[in-house]
C-alpha positions as MATLAB code, in Angstrom:
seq = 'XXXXXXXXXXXXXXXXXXXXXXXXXXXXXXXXXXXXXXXXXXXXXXXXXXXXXXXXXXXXXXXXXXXXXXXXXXXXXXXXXXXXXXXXXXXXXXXXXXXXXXXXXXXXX';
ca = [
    -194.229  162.311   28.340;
    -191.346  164.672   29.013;
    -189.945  163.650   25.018;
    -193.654  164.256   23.663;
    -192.836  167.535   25.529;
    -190.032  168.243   23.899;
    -191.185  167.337   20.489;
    -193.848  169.850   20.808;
    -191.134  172.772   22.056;
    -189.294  172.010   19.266;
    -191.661  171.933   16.205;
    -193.147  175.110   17.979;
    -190.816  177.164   18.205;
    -188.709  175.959   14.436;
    -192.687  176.638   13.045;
    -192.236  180.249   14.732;
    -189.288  180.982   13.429;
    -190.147  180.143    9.992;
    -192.189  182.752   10.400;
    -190.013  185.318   11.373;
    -188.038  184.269    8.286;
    -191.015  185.249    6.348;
    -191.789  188.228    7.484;
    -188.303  189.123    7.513;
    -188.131  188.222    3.769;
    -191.253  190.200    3.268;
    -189.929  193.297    4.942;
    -187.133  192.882    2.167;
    -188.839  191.995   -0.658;
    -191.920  193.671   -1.144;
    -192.249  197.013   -3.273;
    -193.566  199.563   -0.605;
    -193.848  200.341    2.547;
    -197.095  199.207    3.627;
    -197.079  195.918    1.959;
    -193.745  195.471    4.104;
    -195.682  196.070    7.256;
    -198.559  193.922    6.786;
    -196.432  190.976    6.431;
    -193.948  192.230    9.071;
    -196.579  192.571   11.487;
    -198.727  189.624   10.536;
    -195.924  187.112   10.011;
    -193.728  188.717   13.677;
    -197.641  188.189   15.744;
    -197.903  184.153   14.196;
    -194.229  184.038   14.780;
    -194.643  184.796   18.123;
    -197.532  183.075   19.153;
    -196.134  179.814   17.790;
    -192.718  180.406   20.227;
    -194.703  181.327   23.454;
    -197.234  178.098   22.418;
    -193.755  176.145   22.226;
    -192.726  177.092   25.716;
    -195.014  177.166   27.489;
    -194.754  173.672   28.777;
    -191.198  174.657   29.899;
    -192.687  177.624   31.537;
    -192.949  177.609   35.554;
    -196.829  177.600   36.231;
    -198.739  180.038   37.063;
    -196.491  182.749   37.356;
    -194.185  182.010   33.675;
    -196.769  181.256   31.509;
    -198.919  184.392   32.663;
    -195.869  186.231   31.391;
    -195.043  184.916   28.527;
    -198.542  184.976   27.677;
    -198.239  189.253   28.814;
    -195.184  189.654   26.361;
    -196.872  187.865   23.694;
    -199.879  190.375   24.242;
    -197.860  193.617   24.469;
    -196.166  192.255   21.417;
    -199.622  192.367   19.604;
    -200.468  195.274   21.053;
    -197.459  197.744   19.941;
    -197.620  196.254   16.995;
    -200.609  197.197   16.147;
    -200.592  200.428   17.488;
    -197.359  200.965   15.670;
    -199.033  200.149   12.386;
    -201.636  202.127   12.612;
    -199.640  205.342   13.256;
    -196.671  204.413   10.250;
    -200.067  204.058    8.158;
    -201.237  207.035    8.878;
    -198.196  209.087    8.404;
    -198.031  207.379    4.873;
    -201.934  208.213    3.968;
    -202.513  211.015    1.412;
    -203.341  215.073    3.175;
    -206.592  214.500    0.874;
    -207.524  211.109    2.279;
    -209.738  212.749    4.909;
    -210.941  214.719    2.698;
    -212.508  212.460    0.552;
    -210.987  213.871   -2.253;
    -209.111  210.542   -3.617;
    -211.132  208.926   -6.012;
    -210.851  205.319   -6.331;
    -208.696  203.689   -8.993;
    -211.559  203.445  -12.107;
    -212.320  199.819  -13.454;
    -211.129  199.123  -16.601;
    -214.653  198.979  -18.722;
    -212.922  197.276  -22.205;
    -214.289  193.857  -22.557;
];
């Protein structure tokens, strides 16, 4: 049981920081800055979960896995919030508005 254990730790937490290596690679690679954080943020939260999944079977019950469980939330969390404000200190002053028309289809057939 305890090498079934440590199987699963393993794969868990290599699988989580795959992840991170993606997102990492998207925060490089991609053209602007929101398409960076979307896979930043979406890559970091998988990334994440997949580590505290990993060890939580080496965690100390209750008390350990409640927090890793509480950092993996308060990961989520500011990263959320954190997204929404960098989005919304990139949006156009006429998004509100209404004024920005959507991109028009091309109608040539």
């Amino acid at each position: 049981m305890n090498l079934a254990l440590d199987v699963f730790t393993v794969v868990m937490v290599s699988l989580g920081g795959l992840f991170f290596l993606g997102g990492t690679l998207g925060l490089l690679r991609f053209p602007d800055t929101l398409s960076r954080l979307h896979a930043l943020t979406k890559a970091d939260n998988l990334g994440l979960g997949l580590v505290v999944l990993g060890l939580l079977p080496r965690a100390t019950w209750p008390f350990g896995a409640l927090q890793l469980i509480a950092v993996w939330l308060l990961a989520m969390l500011s990263g959320a919030v954190v997204g929404q404000f960098i989005g919304a200190a990139l949006r156009p002053a006429d998004w509100k508005a209404g004024r920005i028309a959507a991109p028009k289809a091309d109608r040539r057939l």
